[in-house]
C-alpha positions in Angstrom: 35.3 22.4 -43.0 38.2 24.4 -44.5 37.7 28.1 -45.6 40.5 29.4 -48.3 39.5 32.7 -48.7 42.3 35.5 -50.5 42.4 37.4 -53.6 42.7 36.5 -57.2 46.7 35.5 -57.6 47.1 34.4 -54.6 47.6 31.0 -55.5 44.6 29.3 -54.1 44.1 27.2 -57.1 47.1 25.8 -57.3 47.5 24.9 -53.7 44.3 23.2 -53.8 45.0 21.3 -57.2 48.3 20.3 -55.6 46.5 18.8 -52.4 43.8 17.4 -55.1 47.3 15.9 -56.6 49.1 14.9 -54.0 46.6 14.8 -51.0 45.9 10.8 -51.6 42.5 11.3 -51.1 39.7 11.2 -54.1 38.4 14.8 -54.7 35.5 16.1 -56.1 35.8 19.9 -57.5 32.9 21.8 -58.5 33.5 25.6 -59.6 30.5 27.6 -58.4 28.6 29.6 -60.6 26.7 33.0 -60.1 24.1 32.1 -62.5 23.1 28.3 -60.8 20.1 27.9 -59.2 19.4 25.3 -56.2 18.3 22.4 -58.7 21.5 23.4 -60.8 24.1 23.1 -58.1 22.4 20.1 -56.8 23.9 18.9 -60.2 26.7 19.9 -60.6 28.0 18.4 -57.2 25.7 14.9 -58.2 27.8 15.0 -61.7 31.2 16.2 -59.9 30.8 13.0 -57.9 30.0 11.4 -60.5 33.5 12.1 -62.9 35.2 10.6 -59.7 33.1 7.4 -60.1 31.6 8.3 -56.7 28.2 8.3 -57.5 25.6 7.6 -60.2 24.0 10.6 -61.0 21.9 8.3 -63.9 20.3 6.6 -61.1 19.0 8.9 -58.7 15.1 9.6 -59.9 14.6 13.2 -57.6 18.0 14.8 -56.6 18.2 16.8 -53.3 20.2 17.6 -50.9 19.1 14.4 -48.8 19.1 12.0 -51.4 22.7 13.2 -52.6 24.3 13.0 -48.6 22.4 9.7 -48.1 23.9 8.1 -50.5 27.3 9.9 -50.0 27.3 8.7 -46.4 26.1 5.0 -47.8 29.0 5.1 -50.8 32.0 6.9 -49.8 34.1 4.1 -48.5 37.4 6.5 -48.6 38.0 10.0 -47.0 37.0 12.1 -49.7 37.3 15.9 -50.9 34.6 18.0 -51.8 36.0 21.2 -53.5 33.6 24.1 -54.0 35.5 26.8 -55.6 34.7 30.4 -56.5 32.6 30.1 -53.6 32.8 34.4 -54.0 30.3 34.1 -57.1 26.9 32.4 -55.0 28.2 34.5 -51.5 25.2 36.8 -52.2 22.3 34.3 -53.3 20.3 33.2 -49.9 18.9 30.2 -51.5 22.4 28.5 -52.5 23.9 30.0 -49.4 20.7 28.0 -47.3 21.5 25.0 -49.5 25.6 24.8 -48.4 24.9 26.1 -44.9 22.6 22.6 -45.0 25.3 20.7 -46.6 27.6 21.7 -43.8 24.9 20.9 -41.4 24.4 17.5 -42.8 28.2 16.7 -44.2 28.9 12.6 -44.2 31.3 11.5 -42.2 34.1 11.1 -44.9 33.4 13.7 -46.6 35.9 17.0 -46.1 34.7 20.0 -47.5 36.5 22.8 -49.3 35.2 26.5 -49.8 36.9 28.1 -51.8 36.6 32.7 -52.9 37.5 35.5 -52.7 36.2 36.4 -49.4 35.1 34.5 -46.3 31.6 33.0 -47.0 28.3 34.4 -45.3 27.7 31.2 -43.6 25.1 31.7 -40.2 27.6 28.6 -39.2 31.2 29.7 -39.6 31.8 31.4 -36.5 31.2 28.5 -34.2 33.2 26.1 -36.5 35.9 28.0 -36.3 35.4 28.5 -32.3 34.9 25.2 -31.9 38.2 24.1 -33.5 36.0 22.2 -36.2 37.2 24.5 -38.8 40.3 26.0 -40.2 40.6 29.8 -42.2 43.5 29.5 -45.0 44.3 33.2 -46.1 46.0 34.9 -48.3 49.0 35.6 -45.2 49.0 31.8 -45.3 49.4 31.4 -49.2 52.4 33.9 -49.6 55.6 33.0 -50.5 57.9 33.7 -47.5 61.4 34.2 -48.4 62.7 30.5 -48.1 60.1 30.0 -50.8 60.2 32.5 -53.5 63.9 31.7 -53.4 63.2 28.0 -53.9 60.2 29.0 -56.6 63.3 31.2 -58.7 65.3 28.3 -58.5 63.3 25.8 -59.8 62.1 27.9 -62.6 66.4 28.1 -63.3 66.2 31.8 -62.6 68.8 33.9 -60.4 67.3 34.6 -56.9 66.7 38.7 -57.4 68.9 40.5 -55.0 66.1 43.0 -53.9 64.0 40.0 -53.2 62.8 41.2 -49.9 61.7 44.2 -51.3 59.8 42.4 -53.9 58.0 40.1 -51.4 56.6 43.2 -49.1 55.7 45.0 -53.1 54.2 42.2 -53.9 53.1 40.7 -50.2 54.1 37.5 -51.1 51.5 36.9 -54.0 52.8 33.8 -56.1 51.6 35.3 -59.6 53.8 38.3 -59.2 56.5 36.4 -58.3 56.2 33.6 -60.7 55.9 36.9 -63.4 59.6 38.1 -62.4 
């Protein structure tokens, strides 16, 4: 399990969309909604999957939870990303809450998961991932630009590197849409 959890600008997106990119592994994204209900989320992950020719929602007669990691664990023949992003927007709703926390519980083995906000999720689970070394907290001190970076960012956008640019980073604390606004 991996937890990105900053503020808005912060670059979390794009970070994630490069590892989509880049990563070599398939990946699934599904944007989380504050309106979904169980049965609603249960499809939006079955038709996420589906996009990446993963799964066939058409086929599945009564979607769960169980049916969709039974026949995740029976299908995924790759390591695969699940991104769940805006996790912030369901952090409040016990029901979806219950239904990721049971995900989590229940993950197939090639499947990595992804939660994505604002905040760190409300999950009864987290805290013993993360002591158990079984997952890993990305933050927004992780996702700023250090100076080695927003000079390479200026750069390659063929601007000159500011001269107060250490002042800018502590201003700004690193956040990549200020920086990529300068």
């Amino acid at each position: 399990l991996t937890v990105v959890a900053a503020p808005a600008g912060t670059g979390k997106t794009v970070a994630l969309a490069e590892l989509a990119y880049h990563g070599g592994w398939p990946t699934v994204w599904c944007r989380l909604r504050a309106e979904d209900s169980v049965e609603e989320l249960l499809q939006h992950l079955a038709v996420s999957f589906q996009r990446q020719g993963l799964l066939d929602a058409h086929s599945i007669t009564e979607l769960t939870l169980v049916t969709l990691v039974n026949i995740l664990e029976i299908t995924l023949n790759d390591d695969t990303l699940l991104i769940l992003d805006d996790y912030h927007l369901i952090d409040t709703q016990p029901l979806l809450i219950t239904l990721i926390e049971a995900l989590i519980d229940n993950l197939p083995k090639r499947l990595h998961l992804i939660l994505s906000g604002r905040c760190t999720p409300h999950i009864k689970q987290l805290s013993t991932l993360f002591v158990r070394g079984e997952a890993l907290l990305i933050s927004q001190t992780d996702l700023a630009f250090q100076r080695d970076e927003a000079e390479a960012l200026f750069t390659h956008n063929g601007k000159a590197v500011p001269a107060n640019l250490d002042a800018l980073l502590a201003c700004s604390r690193g956040w990549a849409l200020v920086l990529q606004a300068l």
